[in-house]
N, C-alpha and C positions, 0 to 999 in steps of 0.2 A: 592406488591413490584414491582417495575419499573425494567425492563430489566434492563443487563449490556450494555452500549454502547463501541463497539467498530470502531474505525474509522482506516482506511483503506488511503493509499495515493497513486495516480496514478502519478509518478513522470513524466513527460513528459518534454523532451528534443529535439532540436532539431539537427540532424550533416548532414557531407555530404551525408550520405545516407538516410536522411529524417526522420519524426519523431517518435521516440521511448520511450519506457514507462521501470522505473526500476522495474524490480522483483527482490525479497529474498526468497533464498532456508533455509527451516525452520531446526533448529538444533533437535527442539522440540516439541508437545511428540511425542513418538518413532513413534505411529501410521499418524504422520503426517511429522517426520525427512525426508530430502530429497527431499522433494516435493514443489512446489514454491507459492507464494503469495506474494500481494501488502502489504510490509509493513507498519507497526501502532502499533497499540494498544489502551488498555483503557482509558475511559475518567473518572479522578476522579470527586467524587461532586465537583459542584465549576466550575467548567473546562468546560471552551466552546470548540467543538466539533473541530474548527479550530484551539485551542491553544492547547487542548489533541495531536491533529495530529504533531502540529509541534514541541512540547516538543517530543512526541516519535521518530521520526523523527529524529532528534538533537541526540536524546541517540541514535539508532540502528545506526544510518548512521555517526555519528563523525561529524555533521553538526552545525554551528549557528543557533542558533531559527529564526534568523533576516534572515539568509537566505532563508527561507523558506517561501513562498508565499501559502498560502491554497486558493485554488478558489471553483468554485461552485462544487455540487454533481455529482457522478458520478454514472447512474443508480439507482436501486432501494435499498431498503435496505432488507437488507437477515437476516431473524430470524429463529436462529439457536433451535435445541430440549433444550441445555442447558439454556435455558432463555438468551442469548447474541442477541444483535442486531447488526450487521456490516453496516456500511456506508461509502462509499470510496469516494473521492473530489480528483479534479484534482488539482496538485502542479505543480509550477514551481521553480526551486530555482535560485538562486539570484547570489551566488559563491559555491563554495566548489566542492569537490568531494566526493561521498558517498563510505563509507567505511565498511567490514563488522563487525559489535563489536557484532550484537546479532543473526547473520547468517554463514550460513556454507558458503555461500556464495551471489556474486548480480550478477546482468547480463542486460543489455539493451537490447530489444526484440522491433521487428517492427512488425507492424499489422499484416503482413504474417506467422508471426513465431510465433504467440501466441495460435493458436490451435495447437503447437507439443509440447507444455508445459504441464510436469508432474505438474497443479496445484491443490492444495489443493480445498475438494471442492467446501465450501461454495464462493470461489473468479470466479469459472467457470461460476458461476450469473453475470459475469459481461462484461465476455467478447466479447457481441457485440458492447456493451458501450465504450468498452476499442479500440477496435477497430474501430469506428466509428470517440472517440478523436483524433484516432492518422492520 
């Protein structure tokens, strides 16, 4: 049986004070509530790895699919004990503003500020990657 794939989005924006990535503080499960991570989720059969990200994407963030731009990978991909695979791709989005519909909450964090982040662990795989984009 083939892993679950999970894909991962490194929102990347730019503002006055230079470039920052969105994180989502998780609601869920308990052992993971509170803690932060690049939003996503799963890729159904069928489902290109670019189009899983930005339908999930769309649902957690209150975004257009059309806004959302999936660009290339981000770092390696991290497989988990439970047979899941993560892959995280850098986004850009296009309009909107993200919204939290499936987090406690979001937050924009610059390169400096991403090792004071309580994150979940399998996403800490990524953070020189994450820091390097930004």
């Amino acid at each position: 049986m083939s892993p679950q794939i999970v894909v991962a989005g490194a929102v990347i924006t730019e503002s006055s004070s230079g470039r920052r990535v969105l994180i989502a503080q998780r609601q869920r499960p308990p052992e993971l509530a509170g803690r932060w991570e690049l939003p996503g989720g799963k890729v159904v059969p069928g489902e290109s790895e670019p189009d899983a990200l930005a339908r999930e994407l769309a649902e957690e963030l209150g975004l257009d699919v059309d806004a959302i731009e999936v660009g290339e990978r981000l770092g390696d991909e991290v497989v988990l004990d439970s047979g899941m695979t993560l892959r995280a791709y850098v986004v850009r989005l296009q309009h909107g503003e993200p919204q939290a519909h499936d987090h406690q909450a979001l937050r924009w964090v610059t390169a400096v500020q991403l090792d004071g982040v309580d994150w979940v662990p399998a996403d800490r795989a990524w953070l020189s990657d994450l820091a390097r984009a930004l």
